[in-house]
C-alpha positions in Angstrom: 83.9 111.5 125.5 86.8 110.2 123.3 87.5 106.5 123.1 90.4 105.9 124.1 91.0 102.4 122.5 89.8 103.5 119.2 92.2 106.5 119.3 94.9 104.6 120.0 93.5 101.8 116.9 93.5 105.1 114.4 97.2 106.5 115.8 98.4 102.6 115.2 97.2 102.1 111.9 98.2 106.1 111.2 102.0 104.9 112.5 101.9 101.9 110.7 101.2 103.4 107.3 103.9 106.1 107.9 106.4 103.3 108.3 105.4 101.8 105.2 105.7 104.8 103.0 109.0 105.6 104.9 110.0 102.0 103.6 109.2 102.7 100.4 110.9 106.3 100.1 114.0 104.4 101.5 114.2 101.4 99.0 113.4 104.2 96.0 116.6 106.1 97.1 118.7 102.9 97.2 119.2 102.2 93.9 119.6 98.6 92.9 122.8 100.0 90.3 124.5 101.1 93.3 126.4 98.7 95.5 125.8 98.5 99.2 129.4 99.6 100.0 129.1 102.7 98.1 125.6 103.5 99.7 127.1 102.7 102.8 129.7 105.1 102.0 127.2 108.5 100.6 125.5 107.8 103.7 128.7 108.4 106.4 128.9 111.9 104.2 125.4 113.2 104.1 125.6 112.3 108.1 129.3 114.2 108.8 128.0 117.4 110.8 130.5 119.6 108.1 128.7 118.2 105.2 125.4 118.9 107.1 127.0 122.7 107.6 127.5 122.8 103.8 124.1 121.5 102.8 122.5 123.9 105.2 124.5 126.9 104.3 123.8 125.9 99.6 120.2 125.4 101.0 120.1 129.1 102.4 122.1 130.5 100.1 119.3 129.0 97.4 116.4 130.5 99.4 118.0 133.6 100.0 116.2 137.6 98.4 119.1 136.7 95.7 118.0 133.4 94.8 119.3 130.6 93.5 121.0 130.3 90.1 118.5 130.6 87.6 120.0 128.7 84.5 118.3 126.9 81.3 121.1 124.0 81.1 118.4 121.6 82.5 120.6 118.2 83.6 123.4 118.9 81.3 126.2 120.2 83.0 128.0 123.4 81.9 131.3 120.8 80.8 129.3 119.0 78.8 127.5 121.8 77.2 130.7 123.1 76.4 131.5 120.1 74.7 128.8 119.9 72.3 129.3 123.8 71.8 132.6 122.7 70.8 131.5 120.3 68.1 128.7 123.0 66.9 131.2 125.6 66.4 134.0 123.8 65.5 136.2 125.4 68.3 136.3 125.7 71.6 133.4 128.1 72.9 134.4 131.2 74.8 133.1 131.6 78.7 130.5 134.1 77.5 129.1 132.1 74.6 128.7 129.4 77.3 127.3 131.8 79.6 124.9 132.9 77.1 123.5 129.7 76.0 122.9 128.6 79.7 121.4 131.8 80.9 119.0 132.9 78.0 115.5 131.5 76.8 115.5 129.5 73.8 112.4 130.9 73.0 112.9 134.0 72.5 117.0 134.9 73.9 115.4 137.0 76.5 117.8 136.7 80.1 116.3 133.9 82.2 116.7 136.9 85.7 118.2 140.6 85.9 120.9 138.9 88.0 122.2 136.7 85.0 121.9 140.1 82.7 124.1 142.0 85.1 126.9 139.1 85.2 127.7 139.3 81.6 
């Protein structure tokens, strides 16, 4: 037979250690550099039901048998590898010279997928 009152003692303390985490994932995600009113703000977005609709339909599009976009520009984005391109080369870089250096191994220039092969 299952006691009840320590059950419900092990679901407390369970709930109570969820809200705590939950607490602390929160307070990560709001960043001290950010002010309240523009928090305030991201968080009317990422709760407007057509923003929800665009999330959901980037998150399936990322999951689907084509997968996502494979690329090896890490957290630079594809302006600013332009940029320093730019200053490499002494001109501006053309599409397919940026294409390439965002979609081939350093390593050893292979493509990073088939799919970024086929698009050049």
């Amino acid at each position: 037979m299952v006691d009840i009152s320590a059950e419900v003692q092990r679901l407390s303390k369970r709930l109570s250690k969820m809200q705590k985490e939950y607490e602390r994932f929160i307070a990560k995600l709001n960043s001290p550099k950010m002010g309240e009113t523009v928090w305030n703000d991201l968080e009317k977005i990422w709760m407007d039901p057509s923003y929800k609709d665009i999330s959901n339909r980037a998150k399936k599009n990322r999951t689907s048998s084509k997968g996502g976009v494979v690329h090896t520009g890490g957290s630079i984005s594809i302006a600013e590898h332009t940029i320093q391109m730019a200053e490499e080369l002494g001109r501006d870089p053309t599409l397919d010279e940026v294409f390439l250096k965002t979609h081939t191994k350093k390593k050893d220039n292979s493509w990073v997928d088939e799919r970024a092969k086929k698009n050049i």
